[in-house]
Backbone as ProteinMPNN parsed JSONL, in Angstrom:
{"seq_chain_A": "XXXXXXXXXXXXXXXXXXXXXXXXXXXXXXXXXXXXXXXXXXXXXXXXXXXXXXXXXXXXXXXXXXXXXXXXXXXXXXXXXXXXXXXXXXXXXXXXXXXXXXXXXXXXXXXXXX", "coords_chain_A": {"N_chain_A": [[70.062, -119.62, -141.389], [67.156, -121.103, -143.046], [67.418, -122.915, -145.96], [65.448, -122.654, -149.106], [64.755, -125.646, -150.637], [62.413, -126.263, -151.992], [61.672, -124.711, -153.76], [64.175, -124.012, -154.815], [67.117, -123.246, -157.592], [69.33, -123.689, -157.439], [72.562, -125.764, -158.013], [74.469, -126.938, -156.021], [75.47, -126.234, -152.92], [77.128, -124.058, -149.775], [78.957, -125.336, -147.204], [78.526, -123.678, -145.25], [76.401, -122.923, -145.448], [74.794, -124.632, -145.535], [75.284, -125.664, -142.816], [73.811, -122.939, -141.722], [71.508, -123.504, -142.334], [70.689, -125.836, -141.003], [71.368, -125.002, -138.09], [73.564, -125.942, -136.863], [77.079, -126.068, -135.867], [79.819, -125.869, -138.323], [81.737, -127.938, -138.548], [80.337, -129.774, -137.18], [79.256, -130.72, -139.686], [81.368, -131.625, -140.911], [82.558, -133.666, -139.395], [80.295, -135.57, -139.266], [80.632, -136.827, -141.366], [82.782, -138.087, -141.561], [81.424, -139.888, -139.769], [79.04, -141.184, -141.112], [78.118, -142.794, -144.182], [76.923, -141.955, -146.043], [77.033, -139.067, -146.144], [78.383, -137.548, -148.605], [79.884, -135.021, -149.746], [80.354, -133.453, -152.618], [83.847, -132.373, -153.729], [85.982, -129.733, -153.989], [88.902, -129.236, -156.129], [90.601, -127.79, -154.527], [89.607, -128.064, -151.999], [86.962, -127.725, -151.422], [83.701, -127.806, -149.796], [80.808, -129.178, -151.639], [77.52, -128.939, -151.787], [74.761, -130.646, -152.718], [71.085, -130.936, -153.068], [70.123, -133.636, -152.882], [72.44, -134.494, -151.087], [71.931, -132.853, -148.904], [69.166, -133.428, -148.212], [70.146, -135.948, -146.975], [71.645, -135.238, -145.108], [69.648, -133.901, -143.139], [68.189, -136.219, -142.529], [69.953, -137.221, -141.071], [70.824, -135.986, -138.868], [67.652, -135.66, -138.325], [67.456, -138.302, -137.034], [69.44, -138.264, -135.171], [69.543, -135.429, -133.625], [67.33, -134.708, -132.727], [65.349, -137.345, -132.624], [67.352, -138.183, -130.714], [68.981, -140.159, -131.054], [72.267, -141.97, -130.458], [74.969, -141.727, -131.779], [75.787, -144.512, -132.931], [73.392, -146.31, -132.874], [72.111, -144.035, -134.992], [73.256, -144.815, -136.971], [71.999, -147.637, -137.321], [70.051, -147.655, -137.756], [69.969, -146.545, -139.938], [71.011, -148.127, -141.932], [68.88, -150.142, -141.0], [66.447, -148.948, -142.289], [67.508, -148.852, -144.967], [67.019, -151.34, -146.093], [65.094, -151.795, -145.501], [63.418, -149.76, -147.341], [64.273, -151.444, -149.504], [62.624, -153.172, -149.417], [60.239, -152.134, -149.63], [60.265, -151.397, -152.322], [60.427, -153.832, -153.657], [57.924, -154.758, -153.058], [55.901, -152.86, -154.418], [56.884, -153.182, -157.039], [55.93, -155.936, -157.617], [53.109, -155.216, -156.925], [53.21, -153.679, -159.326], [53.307, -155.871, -161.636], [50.863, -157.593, -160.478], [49.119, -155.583, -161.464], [49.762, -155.434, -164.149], [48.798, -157.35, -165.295], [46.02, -157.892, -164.207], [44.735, -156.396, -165.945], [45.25, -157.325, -168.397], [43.642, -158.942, -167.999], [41.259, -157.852, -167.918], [41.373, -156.89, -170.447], [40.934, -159.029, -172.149], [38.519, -159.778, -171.076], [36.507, -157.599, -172.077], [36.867, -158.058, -174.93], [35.574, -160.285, -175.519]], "CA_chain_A": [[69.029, -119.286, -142.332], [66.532, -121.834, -143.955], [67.673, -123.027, -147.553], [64.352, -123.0, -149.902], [64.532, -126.373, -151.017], [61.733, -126.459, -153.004], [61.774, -123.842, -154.826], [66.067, -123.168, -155.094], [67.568, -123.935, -158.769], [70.703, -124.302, -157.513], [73.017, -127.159, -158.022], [75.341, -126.739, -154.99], [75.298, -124.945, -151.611], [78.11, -124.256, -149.185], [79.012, -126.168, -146.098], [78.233, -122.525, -144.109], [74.817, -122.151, -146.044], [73.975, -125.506, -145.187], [74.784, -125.68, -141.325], [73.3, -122.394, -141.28], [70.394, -124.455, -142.64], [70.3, -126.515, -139.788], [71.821, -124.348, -137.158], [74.81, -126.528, -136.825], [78.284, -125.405, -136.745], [80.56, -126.447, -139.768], [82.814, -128.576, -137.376], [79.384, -131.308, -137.179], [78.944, -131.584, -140.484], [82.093, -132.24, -141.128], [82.415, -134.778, -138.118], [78.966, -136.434, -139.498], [81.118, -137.331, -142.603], [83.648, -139.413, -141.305], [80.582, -141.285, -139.173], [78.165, -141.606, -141.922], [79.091, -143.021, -145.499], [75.704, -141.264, -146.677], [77.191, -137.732, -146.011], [79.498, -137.112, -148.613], [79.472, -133.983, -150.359], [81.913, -132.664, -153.429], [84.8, -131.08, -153.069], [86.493, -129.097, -155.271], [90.455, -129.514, -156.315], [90.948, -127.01, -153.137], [89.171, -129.413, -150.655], [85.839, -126.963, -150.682], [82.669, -129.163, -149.965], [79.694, -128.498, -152.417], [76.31, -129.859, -151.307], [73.381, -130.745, -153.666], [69.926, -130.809, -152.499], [70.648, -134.681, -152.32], [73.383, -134.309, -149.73], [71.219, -131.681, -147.339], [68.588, -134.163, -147.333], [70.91, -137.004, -146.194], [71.66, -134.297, -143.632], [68.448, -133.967, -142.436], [67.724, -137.895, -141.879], [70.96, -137.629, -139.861], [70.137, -134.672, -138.347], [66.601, -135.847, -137.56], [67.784, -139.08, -136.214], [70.622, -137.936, -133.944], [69.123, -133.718, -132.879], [65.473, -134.869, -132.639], [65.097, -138.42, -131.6], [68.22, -138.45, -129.4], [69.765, -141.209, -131.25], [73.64, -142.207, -130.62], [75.479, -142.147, -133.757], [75.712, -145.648, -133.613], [71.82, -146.078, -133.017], [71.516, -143.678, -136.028], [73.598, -145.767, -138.216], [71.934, -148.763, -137.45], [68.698, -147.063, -138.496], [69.857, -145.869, -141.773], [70.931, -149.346, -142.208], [67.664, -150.991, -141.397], [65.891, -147.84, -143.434], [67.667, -149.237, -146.513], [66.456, -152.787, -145.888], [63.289, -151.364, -145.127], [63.187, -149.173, -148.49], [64.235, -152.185, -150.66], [61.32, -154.073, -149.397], [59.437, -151.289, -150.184], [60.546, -151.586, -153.938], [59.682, -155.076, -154.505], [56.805, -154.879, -152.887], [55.789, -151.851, -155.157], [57.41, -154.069, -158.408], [55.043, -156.971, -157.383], [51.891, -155.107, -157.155], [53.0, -153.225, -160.638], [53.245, -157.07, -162.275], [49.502, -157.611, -160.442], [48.116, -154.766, -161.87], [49.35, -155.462, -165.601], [48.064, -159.106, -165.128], [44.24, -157.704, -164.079], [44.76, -155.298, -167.08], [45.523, -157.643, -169.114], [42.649, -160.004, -167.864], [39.736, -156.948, -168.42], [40.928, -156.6, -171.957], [40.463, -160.309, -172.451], [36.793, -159.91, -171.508], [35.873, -156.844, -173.176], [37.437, -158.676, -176.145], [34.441, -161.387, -176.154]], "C_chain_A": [[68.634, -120.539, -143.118], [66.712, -121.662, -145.278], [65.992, -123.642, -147.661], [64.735, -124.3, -150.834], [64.084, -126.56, -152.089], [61.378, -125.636, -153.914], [63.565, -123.007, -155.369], [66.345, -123.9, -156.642], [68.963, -123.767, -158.363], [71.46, -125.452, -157.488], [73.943, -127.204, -156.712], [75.245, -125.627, -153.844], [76.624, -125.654, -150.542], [78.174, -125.047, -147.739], [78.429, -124.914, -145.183], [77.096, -122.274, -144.58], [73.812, -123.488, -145.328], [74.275, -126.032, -143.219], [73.845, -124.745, -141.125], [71.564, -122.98, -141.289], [69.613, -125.201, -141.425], [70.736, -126.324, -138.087], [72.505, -125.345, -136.022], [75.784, -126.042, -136.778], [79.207, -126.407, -137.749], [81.221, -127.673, -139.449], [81.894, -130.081, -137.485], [79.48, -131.85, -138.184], [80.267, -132.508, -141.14], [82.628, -133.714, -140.57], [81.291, -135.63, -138.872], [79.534, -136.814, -140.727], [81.863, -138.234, -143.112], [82.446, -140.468, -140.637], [79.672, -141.563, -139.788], [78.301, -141.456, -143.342], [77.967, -142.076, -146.527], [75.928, -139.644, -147.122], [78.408, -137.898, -147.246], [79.437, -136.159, -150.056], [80.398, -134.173, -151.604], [82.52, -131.735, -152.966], [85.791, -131.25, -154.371], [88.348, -129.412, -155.423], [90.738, -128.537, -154.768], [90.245, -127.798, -152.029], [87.417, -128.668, -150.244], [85.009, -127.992, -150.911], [81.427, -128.225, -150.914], [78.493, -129.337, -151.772], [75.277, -129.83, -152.018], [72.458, -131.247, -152.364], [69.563, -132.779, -151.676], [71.279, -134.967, -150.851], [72.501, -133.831, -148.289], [70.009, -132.918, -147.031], [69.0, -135.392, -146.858], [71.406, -136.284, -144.622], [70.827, -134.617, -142.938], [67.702, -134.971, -141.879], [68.682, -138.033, -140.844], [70.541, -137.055, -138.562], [68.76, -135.183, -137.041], [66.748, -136.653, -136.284], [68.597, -139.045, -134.352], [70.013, -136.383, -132.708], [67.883, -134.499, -132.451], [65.046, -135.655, -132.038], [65.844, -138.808, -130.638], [68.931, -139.749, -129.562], [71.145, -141.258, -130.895], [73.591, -142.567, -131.979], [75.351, -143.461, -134.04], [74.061, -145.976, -134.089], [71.578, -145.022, -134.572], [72.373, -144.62, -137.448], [73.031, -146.834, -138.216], [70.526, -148.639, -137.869], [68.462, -147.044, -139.297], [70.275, -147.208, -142.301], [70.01, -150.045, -142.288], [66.74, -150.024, -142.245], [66.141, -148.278, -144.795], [66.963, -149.996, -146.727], [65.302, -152.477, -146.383], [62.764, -150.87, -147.058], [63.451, -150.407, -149.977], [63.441, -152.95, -150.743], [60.29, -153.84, -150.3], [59.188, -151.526, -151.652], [59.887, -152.871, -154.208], [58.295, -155.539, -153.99], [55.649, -154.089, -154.465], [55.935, -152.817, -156.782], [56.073, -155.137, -158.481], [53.688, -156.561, -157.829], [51.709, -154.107, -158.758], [52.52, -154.522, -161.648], [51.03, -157.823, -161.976], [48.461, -157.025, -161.201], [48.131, -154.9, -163.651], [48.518, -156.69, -165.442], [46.269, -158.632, -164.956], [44.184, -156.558, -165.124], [44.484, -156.228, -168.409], [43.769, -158.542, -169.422], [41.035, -159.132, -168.28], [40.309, -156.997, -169.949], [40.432, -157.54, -172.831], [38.734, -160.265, -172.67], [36.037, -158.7, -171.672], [36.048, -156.735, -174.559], [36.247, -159.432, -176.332], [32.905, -161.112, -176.13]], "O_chain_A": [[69.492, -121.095, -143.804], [66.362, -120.641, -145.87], [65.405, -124.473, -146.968], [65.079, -123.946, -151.962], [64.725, -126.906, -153.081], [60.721, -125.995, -154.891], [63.9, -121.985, -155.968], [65.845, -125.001, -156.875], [69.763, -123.72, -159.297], [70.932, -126.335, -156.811], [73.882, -128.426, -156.579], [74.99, -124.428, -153.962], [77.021, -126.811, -150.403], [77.064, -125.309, -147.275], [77.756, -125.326, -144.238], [76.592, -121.247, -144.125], [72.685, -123.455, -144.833], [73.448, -126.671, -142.568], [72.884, -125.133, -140.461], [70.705, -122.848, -140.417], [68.441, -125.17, -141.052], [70.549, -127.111, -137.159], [72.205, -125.519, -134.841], [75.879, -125.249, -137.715], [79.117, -127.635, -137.752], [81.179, -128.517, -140.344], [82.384, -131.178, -137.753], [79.709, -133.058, -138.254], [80.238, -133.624, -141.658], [83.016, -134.652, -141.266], [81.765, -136.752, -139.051], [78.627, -137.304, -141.4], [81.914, -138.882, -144.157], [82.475, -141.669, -140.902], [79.03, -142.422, -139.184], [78.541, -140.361, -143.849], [78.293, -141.618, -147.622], [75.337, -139.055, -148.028], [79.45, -138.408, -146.834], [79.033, -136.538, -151.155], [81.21, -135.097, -151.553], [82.258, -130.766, -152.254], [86.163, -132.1, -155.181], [88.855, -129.925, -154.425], [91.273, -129.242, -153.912], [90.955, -127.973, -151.038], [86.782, -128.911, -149.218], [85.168, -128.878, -151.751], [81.221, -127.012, -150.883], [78.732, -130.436, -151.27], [74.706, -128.74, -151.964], [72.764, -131.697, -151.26], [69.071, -133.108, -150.597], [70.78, -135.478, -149.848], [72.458, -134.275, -147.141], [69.858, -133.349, -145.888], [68.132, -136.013, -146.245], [71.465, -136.734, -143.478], [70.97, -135.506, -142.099], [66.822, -134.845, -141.027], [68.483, -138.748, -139.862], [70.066, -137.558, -137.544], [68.711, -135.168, -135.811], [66.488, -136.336, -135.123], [68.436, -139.463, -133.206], [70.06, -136.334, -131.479], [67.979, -134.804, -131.262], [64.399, -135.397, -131.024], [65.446, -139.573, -129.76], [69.405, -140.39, -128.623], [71.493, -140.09, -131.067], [72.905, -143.163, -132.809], [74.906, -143.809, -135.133], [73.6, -145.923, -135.23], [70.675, -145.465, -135.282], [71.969, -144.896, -138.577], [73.373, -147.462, -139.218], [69.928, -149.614, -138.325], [67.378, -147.296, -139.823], [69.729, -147.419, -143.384], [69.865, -150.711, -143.312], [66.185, -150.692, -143.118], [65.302, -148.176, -145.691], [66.073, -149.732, -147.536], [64.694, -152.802, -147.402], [61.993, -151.5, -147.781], [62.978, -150.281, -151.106], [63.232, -153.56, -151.792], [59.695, -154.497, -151.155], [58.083, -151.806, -152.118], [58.888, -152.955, -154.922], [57.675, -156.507, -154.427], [54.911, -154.705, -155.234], [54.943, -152.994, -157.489], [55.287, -155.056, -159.426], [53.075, -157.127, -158.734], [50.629, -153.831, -159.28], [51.543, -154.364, -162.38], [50.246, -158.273, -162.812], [47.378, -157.499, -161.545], [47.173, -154.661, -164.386], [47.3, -156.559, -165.571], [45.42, -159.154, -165.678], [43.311, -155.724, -164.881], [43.672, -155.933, -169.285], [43.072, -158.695, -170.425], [40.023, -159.634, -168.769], [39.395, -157.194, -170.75], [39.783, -157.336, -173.857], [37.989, -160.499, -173.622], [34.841, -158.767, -171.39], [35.656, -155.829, -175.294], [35.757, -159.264, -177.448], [32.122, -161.937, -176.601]]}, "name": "protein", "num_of_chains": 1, "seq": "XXXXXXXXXXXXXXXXXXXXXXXXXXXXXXXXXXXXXXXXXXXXXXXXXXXXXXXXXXXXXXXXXXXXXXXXXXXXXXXXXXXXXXXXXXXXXXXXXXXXXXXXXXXXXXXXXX"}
């Protein structure tokens, strides 16, 4: 059964709510935990795993990677590895063109100043 995402206020969902999620058995996700440092849920003083909405979608990049595109685990780790890369580019790219945009902000107030 599909977890509502975007509309759930819950803070935690179970390891059996969230294979059912992805019609997995429990056994993967657990397995996908030792091979990816991304997966790692809470767990309670009894060893139960909790999963925030966080977690499920670290699932679901695994998930995608490995069910969908037919990646090998390694191949999907070396993905989510260049994915980071990729995403920190992203950032200072993003940072850069924030610093551009005060700078031509700055430069119109100059000349509707004179």
């Amino acid at each position: 059964m599909k977890i509502d995402l975007e509309n759930s206020s819950r803070l935690y969902y179970s390891i059996k709510e969230v294979a059912g999620h992805f019609d997995v058995n429990e056994s993967l996700l657990r397995y996908w935990e030792t091979e990816f440092e991304i997966i790692d849920p809470r767990k309670t003083e009894t060893g139960t795993r909790q999963y925030t909405v966080d977690d499920i979608q670290d699932i679901a990049l695994v998930y995608h990677l490995v069910k969908v595109k037919g990646l090998t685990l390694e191949g999907a780790r070396q993905t989510l590895k260049q994915r980071k890369d990729e995403e920190t580019r992203k950032l200072q790219i993003i940072q850069k063109l924030e610093r551009i945009k005060k700078e031509l902000q700055d430069m119109e107030k100059e000349f509707e100043g004179e």
